[in-house]
MARLO-331356 format. One record per residue (C-alpha): residue number from 0; residue in three letters; x, y, z. Coordinates in Angstrom, 1 decimal, decimal comma, m for minus. Layout:
N
[NUM; "ala"; [X; Y; Z]] ...
This chain:
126
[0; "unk"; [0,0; 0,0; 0,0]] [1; "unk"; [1,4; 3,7; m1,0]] [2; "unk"; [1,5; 6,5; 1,6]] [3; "unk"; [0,0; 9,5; 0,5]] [4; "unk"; [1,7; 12,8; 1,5]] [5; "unk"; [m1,3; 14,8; 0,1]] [6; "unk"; [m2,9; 15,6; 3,9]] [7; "unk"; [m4,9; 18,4; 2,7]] [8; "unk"; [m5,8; 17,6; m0,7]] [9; "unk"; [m5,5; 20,2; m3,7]] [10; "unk"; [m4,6; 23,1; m2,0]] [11; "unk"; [m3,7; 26,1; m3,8]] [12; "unk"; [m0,6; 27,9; m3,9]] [13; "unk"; [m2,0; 31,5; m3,2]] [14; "unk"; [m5,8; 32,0; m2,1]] [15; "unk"; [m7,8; 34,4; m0,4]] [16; "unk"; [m6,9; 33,4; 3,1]] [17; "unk"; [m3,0; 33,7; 2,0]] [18; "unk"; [m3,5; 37,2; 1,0]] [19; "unk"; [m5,8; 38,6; 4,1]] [20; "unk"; [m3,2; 36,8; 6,8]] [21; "unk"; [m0,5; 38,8; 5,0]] [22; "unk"; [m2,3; 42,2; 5,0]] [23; "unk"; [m3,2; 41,7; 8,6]] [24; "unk"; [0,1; 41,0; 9,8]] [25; "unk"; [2,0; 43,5; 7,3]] [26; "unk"; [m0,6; 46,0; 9,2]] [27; "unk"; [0,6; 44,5; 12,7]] [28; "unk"; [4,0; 45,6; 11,8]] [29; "unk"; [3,0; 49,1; 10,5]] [30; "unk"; [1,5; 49,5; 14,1]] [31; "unk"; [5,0; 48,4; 15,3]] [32; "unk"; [6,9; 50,6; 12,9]] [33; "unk"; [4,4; 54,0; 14,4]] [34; "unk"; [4,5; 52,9; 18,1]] [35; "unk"; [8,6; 52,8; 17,1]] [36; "unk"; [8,8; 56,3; 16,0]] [37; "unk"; [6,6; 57,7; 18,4]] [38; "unk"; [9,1; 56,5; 20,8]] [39; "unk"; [12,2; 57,8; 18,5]] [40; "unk"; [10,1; 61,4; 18,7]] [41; "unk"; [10,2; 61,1; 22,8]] [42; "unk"; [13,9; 59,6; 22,9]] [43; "unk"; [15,3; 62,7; 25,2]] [44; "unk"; [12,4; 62,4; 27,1]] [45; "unk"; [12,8; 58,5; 27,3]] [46; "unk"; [16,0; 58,7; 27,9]] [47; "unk"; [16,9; 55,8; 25,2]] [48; "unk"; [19,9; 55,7; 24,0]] [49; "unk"; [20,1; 55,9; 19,8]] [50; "unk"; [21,7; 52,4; 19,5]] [51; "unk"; [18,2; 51,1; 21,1]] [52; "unk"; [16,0; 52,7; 18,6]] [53; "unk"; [18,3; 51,7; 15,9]] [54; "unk"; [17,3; 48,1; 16,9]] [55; "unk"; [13,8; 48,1; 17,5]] [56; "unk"; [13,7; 49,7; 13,6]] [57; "unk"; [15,9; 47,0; 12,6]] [58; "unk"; [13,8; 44,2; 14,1]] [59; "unk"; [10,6; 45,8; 12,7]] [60; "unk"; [12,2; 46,0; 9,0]] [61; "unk"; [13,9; 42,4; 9,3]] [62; "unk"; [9,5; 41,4; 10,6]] [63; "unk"; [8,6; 43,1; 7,2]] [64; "unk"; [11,3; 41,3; 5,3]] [65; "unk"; [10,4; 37,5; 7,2]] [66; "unk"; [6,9; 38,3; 5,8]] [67; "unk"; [8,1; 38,9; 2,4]] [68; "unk"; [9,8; 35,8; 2,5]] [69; "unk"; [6,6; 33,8; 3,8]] [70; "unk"; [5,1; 35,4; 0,2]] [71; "unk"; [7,7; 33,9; m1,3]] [72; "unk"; [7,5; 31,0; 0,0]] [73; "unk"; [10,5; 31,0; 1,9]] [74; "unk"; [10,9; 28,4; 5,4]] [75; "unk"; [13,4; 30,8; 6,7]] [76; "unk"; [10,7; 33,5; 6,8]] [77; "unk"; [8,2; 32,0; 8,8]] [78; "unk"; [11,2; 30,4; 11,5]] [79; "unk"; [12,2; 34,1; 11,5]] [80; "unk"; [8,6; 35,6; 11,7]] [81; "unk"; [7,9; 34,1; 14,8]] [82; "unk"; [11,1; 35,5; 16,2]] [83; "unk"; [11,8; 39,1; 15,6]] [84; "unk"; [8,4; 40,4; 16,8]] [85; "unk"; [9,3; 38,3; 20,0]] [86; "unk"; [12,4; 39,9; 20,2]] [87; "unk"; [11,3; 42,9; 19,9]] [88; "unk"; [8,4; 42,8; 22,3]] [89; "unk"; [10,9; 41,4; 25,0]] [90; "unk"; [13,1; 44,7; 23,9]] [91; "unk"; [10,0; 47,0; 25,0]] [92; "unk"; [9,7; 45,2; 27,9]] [93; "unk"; [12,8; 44,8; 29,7]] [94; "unk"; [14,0; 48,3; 28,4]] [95; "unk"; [10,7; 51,0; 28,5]] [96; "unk"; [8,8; 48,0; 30,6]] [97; "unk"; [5,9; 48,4; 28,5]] [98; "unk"; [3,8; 45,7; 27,4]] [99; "unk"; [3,2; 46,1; 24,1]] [100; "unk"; [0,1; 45,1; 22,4]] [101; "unk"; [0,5; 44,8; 19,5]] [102; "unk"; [3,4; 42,3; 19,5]] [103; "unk"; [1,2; 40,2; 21,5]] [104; "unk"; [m1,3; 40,6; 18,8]] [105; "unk"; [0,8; 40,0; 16,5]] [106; "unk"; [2,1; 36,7; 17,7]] [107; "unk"; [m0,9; 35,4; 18,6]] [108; "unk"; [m2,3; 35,9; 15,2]] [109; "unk"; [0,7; 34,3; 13,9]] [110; "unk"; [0,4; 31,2; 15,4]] [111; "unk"; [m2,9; 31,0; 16,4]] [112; "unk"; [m4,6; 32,1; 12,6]] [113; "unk"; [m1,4; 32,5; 10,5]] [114; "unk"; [0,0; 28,7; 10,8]] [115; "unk"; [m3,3; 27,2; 10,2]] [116; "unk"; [m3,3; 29,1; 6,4]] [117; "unk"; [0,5; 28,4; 5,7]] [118; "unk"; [1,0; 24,7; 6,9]] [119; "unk"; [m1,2; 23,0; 4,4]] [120; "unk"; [1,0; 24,9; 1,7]] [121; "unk"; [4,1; 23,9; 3,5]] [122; "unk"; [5,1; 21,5; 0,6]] [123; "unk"; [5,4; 25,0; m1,6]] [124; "unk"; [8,0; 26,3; 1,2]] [125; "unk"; [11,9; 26,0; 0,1]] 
């Protein structure tokens, strides 16, 4: 007897549900990118040094970049998904100790909504 490693049947390479997870977590990052900048406009009064908000804008664009790559099709970009909004949501914490959010959102969406659209098209993921 063969083993089939069809699970899901015919699934389609990009649908409907593809498209509206990535919107909603490219908007999830926007949010991150604004609450980000809002911070860079009170650095003084943060007192945050410029190295800091150098990284939180370089986690945010490496998010954007992760996402790009789960578009693509790319295993490296959902790994690295999960983990730079993580990062940067421990970042907010330990440094401003503030809980963002909109990380939280954004993780939880992730795996709670997100995985359940890409893993049946995991086969399509180099």
């Amino acid at each position: 007897m063969e083993e089939k490693d069809d699970y899901f049947g015919k699934e389609k390479k990009y649908d409907t549900p593809f498209y509206l997870v990535l919107v909603v977590l490219l908007i999830s990052l926007l949010n991150s990118f604004n609450i980000d900048y809002a911070a860079d406009l009170q650095m003084e009064e943060m007192q945050a040094p410029l190295w800091f908000i150098v990284l939180l804008f370089a986690l945010d664009t490496l998010a954007v970049a992760a996402l790009a790559g789960i578009y693509f099709f790319r295993k490296w970009g959902l790994f690295s998904f999960a983990l730079f909004p993580m990062v940067h949501f421990i970042l907010h914490l330990h440094y401003y100790r503030v809980f963002l959010y909109s990380d939280i959102f954004t993780l939880f969406f992730f795996v709670g909504v997100a995985l359940f659209v890409f893993i049946p098209k995991w086969r399509y993921f180099r």
